[in-house]
Residue frames as a rotation matrix with the C-alpha (Angstrom) as fourth column:
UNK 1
0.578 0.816 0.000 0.00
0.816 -0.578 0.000 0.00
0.000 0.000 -1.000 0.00
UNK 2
0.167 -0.452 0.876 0.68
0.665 -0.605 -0.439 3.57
0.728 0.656 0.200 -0.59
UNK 3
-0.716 -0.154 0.681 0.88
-0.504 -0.561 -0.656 6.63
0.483 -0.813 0.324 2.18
UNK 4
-0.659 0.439 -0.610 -0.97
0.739 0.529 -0.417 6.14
0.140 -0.726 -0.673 5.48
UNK 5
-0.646 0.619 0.447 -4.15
-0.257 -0.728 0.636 8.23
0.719 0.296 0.629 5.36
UNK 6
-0.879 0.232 -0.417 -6.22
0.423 -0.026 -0.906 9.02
-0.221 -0.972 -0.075 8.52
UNK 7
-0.682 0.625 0.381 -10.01
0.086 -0.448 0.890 9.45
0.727 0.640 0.251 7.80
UNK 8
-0.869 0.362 -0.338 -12.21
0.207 -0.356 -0.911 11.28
-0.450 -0.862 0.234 10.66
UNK 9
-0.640 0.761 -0.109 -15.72
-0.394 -0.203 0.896 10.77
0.660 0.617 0.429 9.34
UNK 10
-0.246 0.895 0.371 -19.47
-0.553 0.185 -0.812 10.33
-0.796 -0.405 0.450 11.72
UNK 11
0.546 0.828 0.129 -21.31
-0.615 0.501 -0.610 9.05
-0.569 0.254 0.782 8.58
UNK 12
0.341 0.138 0.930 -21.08
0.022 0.988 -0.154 5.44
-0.940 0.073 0.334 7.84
UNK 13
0.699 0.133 0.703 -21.40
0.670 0.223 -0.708 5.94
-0.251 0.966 0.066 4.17
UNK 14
0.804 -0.590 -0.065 -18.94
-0.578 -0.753 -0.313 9.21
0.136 0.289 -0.947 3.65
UNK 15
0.124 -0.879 0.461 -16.56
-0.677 0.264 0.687 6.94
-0.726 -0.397 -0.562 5.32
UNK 16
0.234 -0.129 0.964 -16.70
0.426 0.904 0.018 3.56
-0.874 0.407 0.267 3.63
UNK 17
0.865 -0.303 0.400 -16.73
0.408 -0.040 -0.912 5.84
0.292 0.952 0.089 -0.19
UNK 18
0.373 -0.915 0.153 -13.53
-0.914 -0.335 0.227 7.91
-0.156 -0.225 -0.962 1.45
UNK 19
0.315 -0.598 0.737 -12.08
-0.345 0.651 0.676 4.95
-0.884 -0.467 -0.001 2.26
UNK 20
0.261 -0.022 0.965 -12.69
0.684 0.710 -0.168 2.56
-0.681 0.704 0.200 -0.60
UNK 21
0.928 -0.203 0.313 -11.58
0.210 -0.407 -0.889 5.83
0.308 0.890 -0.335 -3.00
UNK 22
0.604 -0.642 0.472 -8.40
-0.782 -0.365 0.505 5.84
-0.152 -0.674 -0.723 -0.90
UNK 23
0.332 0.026 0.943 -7.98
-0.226 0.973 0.053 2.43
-0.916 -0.230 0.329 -1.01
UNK 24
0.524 0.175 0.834 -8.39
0.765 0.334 -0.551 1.97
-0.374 0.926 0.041 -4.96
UNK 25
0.716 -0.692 0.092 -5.52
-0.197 -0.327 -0.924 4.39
0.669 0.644 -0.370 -5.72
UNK 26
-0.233 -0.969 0.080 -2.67
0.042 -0.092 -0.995 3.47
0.972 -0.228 0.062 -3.72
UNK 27
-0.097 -0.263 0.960 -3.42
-0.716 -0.652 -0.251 5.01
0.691 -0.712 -0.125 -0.49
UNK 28
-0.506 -0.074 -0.859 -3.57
0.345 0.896 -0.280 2.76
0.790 -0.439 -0.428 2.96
UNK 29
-0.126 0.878 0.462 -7.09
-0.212 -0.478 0.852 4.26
0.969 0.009 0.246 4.67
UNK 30
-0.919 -0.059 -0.390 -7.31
0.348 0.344 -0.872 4.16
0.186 -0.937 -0.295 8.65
UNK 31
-0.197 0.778 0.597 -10.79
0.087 -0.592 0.801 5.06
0.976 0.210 0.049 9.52
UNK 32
-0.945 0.095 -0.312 -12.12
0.301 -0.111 -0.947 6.85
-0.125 -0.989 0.076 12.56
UNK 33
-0.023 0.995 -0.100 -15.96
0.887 0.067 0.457 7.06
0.461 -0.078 -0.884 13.76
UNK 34
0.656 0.149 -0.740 -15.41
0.732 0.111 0.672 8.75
0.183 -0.983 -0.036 16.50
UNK 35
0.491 -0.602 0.630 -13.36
-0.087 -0.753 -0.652 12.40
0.867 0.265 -0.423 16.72
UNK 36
0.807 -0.311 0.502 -12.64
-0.516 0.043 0.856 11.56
-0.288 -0.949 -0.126 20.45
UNK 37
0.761 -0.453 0.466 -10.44
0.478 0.875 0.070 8.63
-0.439 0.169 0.882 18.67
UNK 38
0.933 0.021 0.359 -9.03
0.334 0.318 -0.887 10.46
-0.132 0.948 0.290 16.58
UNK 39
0.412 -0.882 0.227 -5.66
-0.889 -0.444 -0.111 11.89
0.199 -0.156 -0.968 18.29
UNK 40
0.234 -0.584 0.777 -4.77
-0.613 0.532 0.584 8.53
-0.755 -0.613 -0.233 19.69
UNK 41
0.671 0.320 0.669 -5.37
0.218 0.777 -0.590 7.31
-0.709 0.541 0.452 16.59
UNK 42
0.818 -0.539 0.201 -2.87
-0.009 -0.361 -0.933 9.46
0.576 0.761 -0.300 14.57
UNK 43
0.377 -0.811 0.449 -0.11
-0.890 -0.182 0.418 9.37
-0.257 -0.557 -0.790 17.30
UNK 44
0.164 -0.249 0.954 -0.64
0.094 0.967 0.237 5.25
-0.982 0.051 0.182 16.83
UNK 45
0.767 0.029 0.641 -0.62
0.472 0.652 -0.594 5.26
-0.435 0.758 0.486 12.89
UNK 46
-0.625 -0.557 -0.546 1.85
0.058 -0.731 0.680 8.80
-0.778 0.394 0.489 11.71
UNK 47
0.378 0.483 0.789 -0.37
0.745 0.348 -0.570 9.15
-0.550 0.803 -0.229 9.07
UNK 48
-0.612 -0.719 0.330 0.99
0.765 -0.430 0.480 10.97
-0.204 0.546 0.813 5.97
UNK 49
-0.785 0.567 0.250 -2.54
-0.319 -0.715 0.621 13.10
0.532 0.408 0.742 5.68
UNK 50
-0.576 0.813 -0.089 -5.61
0.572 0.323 -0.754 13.40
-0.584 -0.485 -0.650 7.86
UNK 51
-0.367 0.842 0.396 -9.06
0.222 -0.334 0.916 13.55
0.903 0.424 -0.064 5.62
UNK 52
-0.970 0.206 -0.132 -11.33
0.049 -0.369 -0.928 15.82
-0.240 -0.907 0.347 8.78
UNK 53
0.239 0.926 0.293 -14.95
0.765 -0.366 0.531 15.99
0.598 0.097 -0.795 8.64
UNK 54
-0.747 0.161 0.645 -16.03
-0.371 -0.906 -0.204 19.53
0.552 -0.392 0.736 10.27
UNK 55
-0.030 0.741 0.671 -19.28
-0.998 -0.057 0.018 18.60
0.052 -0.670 0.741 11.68
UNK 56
-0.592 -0.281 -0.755 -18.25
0.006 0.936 -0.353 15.52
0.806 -0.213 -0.552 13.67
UNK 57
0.842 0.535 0.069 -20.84
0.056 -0.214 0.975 14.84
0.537 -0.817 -0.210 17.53
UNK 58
0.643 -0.276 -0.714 -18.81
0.766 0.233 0.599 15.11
0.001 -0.933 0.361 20.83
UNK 59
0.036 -0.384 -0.923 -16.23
0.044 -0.922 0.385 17.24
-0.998 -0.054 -0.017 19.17
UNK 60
0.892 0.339 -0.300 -15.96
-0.063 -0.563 -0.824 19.46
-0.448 0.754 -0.480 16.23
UNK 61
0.736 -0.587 0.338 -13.40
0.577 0.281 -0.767 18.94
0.355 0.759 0.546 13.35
UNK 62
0.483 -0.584 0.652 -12.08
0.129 -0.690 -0.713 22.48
0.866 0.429 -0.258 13.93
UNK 63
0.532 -0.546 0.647 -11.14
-0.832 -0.193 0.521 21.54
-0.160 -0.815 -0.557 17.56
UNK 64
0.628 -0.622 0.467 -9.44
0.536 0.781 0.320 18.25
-0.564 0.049 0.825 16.23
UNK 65
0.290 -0.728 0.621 -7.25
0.714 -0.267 -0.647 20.34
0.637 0.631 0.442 13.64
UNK 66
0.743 -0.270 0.612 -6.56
-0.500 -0.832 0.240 22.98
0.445 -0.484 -0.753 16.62
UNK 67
0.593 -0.483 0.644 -5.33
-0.455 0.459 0.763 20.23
-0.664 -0.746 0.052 19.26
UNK 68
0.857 -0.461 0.229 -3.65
0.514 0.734 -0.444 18.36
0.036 0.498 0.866 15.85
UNK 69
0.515 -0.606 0.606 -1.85
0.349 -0.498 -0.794 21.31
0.783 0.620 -0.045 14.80
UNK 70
0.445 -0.558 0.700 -0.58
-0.846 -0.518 0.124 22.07
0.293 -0.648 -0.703 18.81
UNK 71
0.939 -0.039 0.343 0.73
-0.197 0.757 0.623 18.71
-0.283 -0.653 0.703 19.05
UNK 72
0.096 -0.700 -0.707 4.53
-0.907 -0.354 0.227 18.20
-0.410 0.620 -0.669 17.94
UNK 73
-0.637 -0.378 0.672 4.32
-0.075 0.898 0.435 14.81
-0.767 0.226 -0.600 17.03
UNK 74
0.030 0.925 0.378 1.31
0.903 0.137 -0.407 16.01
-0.429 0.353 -0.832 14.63
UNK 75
0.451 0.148 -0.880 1.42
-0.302 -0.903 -0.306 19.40
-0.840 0.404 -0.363 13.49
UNK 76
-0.416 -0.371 -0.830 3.60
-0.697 -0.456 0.554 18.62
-0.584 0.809 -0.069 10.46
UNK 77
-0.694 0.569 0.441 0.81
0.617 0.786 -0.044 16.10
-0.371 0.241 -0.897 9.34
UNK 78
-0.918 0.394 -0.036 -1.80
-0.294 -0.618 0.729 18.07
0.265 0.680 0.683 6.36
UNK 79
-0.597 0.795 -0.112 -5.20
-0.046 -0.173 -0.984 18.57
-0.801 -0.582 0.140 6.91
UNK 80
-0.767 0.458 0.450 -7.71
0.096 -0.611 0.786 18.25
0.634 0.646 0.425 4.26
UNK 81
-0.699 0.712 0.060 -11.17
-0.504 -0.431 -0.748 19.40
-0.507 -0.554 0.661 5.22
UNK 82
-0.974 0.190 -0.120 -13.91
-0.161 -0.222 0.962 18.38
0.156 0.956 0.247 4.44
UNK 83
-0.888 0.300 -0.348 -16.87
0.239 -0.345 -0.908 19.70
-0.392 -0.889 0.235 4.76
UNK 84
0.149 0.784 0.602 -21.03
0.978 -0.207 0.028 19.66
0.147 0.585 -0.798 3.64
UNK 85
0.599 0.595 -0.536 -20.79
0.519 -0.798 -0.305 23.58
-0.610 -0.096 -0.787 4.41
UNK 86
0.199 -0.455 0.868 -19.27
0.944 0.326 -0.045 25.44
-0.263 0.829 0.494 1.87
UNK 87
0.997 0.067 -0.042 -19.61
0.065 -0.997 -0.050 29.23
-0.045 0.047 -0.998 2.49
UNK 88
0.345 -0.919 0.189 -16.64
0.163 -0.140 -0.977 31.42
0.924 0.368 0.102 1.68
UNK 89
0.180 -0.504 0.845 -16.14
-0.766 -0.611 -0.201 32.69
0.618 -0.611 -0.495 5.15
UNK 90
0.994 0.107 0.028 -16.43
-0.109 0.989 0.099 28.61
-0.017 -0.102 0.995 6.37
UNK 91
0.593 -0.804 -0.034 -13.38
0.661 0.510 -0.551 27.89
0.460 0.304 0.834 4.17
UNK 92
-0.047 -0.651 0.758 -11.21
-0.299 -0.714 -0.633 30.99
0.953 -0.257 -0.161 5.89
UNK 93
0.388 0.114 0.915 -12.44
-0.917 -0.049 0.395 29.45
0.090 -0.992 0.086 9.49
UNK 94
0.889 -0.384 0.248 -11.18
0.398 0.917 -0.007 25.96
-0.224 0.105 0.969 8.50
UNK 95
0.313 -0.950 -0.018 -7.78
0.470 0.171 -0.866 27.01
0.825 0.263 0.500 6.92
UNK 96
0.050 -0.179 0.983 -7.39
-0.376 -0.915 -0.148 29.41
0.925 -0.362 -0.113 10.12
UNK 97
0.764 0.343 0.546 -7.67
-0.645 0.443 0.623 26.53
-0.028 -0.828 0.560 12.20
UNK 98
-0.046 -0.923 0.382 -5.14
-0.522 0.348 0.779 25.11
-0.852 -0.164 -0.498 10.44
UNK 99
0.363 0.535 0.763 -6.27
0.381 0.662 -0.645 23.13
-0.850 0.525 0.036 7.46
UNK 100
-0.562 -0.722 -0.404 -3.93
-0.113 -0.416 0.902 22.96
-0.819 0.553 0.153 4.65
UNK 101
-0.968 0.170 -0.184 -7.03
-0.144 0.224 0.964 21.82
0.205 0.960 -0.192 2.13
UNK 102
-0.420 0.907 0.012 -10.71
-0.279 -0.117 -0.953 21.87
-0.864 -0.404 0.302 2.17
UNK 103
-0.864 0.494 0.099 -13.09
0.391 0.533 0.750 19.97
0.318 0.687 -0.653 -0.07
UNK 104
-0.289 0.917 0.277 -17.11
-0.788 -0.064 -0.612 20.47
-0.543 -0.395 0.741 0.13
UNK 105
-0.869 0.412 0.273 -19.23
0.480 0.835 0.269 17.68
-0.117 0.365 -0.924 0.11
UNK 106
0.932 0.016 0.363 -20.99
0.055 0.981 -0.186 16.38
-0.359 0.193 0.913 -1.92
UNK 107
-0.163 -0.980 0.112 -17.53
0.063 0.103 0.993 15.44
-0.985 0.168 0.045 -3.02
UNK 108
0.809 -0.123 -0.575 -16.30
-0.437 0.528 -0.728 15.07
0.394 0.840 0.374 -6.93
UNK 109
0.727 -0.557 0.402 -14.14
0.479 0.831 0.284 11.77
-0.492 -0.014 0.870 -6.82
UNK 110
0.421 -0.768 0.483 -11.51
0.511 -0.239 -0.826 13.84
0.749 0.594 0.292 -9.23
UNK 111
0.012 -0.513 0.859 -10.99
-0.326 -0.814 -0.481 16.79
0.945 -0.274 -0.176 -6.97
UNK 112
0.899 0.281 0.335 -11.26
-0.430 0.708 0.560 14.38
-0.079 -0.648 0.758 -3.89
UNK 113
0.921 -0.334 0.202 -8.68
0.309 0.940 0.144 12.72
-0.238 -0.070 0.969 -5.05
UNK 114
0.329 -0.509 0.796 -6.65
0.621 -0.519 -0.588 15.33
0.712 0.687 0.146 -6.67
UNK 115
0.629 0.237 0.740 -6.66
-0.575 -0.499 0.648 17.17
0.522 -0.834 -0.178 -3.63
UNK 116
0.866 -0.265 0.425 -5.33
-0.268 0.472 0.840 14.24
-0.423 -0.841 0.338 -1.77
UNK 117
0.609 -0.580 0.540 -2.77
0.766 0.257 -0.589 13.47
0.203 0.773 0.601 -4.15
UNK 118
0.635 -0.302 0.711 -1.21
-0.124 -0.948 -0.292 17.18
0.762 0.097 -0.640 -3.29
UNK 119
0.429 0.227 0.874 -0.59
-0.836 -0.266 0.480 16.12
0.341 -0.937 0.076 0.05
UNK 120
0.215 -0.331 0.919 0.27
-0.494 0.775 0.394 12.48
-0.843 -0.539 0.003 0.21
């Protein structure tokens, strides 16, 4: 398999097509349910890129890319976003959090991938 890719997704389905389009180019797809998981989970895997949902329950994407981006074993790990809201002032509150990339869903599978490709 190809890089190690860290995917922080709530819904079932977003995850499984992340994944499996992760999967089917190269990449080697860790999924997380669960944002609470999802430091212990990058500390355990190094992943070369973390795919974030924004609107995640318990905690919120943009406090998982705060607490990524103050960790040192994590900060130099990319961020994409990615996110059903799409406003312009959104994408400035996501890269300001730290997020080196930002997608809106629905996804396109090109720029989805193209996107991740930059990065890993």
């Amino acid at each position: 398999m190809g890089k190690t890719i860290l995917v922080v997704e709530d819904n079932e389905l977003n995850l499984r097509l992340f994944c499996d389009l992760l999967n089917a180019h190269g990449y080697s797809a860790h999924p997380v349910r669960d944002g609470r998981d999802a430091l212990a989970k990058a500390r355990e895997i190094s992943p070369d890129l973390i795919v974030m949902d924004i609107q995640l329950p318990h905690v919120s994407g943009l406090e998982l890319i705060g607490q990524m981006k103050a960790d040192l074993t994590l900060r130099a790990v990319p961020i994409m976003a990615v996110t059903a809201y799409a406003g312009k002032g959104d994408e400035d509150q996501i890269r300001a959090a730290g997020a080196e990339a930002y997608v809106s869903k629905p996804i396109s599978v090109i720029k989805f991938i193209e996107s991740v490709g930059a990065f890993a």
